[in-house]
C-alpha positions in Angstrom: -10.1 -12.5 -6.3 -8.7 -11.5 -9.4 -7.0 -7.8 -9.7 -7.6 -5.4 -13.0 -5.0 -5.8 -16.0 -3.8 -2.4 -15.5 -2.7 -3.7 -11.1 -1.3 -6.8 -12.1 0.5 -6.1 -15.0 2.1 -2.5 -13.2 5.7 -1.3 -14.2 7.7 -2.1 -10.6 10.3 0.1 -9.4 12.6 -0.3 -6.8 11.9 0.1 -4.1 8.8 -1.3 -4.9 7.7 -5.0 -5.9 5.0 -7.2 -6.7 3.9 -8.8 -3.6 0.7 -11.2 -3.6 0.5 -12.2 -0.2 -2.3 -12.4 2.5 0.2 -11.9 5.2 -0.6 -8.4 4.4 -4.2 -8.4 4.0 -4.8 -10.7 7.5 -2.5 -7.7 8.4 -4.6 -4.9 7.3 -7.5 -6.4 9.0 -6.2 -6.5 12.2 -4.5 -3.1 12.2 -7.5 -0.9 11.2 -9.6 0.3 13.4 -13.7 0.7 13.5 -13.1 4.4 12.1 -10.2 4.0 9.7 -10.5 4.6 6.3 -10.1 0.5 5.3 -12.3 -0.8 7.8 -14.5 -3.1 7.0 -13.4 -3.0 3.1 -11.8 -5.5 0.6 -8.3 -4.7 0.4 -5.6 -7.6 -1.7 -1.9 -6.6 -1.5 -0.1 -6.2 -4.6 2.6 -4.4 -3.7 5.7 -3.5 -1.3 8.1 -1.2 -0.5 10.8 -3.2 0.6 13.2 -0.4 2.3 9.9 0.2 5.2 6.3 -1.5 5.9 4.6 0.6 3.4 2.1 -1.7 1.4 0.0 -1.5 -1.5 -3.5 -2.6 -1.7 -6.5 -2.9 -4.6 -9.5 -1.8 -3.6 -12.3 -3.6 -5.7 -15.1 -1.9 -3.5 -13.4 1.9 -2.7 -13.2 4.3 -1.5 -10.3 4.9 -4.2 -8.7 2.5 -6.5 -5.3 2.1 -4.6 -4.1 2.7 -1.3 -0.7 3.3 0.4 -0.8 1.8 4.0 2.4 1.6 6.2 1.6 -1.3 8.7 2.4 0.0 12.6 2.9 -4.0 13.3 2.0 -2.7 16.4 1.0 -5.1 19.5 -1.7 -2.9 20.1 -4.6 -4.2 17.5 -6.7 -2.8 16.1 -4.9 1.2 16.0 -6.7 3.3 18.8 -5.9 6.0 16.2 -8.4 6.4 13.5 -5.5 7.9 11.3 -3.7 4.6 11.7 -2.0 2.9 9.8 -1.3 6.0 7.7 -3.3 5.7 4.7 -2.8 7.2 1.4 -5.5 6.7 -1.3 -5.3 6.8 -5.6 -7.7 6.9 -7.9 -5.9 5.1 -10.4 -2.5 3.1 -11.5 -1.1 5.9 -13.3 -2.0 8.2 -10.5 -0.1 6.2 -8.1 3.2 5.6 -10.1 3.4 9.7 -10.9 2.4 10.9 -7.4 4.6 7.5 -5.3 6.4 5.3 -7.1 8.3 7.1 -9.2 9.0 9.9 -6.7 10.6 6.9 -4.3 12.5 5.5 -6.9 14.4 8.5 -7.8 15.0 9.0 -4.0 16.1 5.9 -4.1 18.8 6.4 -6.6 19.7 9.6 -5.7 19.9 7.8 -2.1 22.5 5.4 -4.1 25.0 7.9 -6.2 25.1 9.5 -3.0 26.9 6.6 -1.5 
């Protein structure tokens, strides 16, 4: 499936990247359980942060545009915790680079002239 202009065409920051991959979507699936958020939804990774598991997904169906999930990779599948993985949703592309990316990439340089 094809992702929107404004997903595949987003700004990357370290410590975030451009990631298609269905690793992470087979991933997802497995992870989520009955009551989670994701479950039973479309989800196609486009994104990573590379410093921890956190992944980006589209979400052509909802409930929001974008979400934030950072993968347990947990033995234990699907998450006997509804609130896992931790999940956090956008509404949009812009809304998700003001409110995540951004805010992790100047903790990530601050992180670096600190060294």
């Amino acid at each position: 499936m094809n992702v929107p202009r404004e997903v595949a065409e987003i700004p990357w920051r370290e410590p975030w990247a451009g990631i298609p991959s269905p690793q992470f979507e087979e991933r997802l699936a497995r992870e989520v359980g009955k009551k989670h958020v994701l479950y039973g939804r479309q989800a196609i990774a486009v994104g990573r942060r590379y410093d921890n598991d956190d992944v980006l997904f589209y979400l052509p169906d909802g409930p929001a545009m974008l979400a934030v999930v950072h993968l347990t990779w947990s033995t234990q599948t699907p998450e006997p915790d509804a609130r896992l993985p931790w999940t956090d949703l956008y509404q949009s592309v812009p809304e998700w680079i003001d409110q995540r990316m951004m805010p992790d990439a100047e903790e990530r340089e601050r992180g670096s002239a600190d060294s």
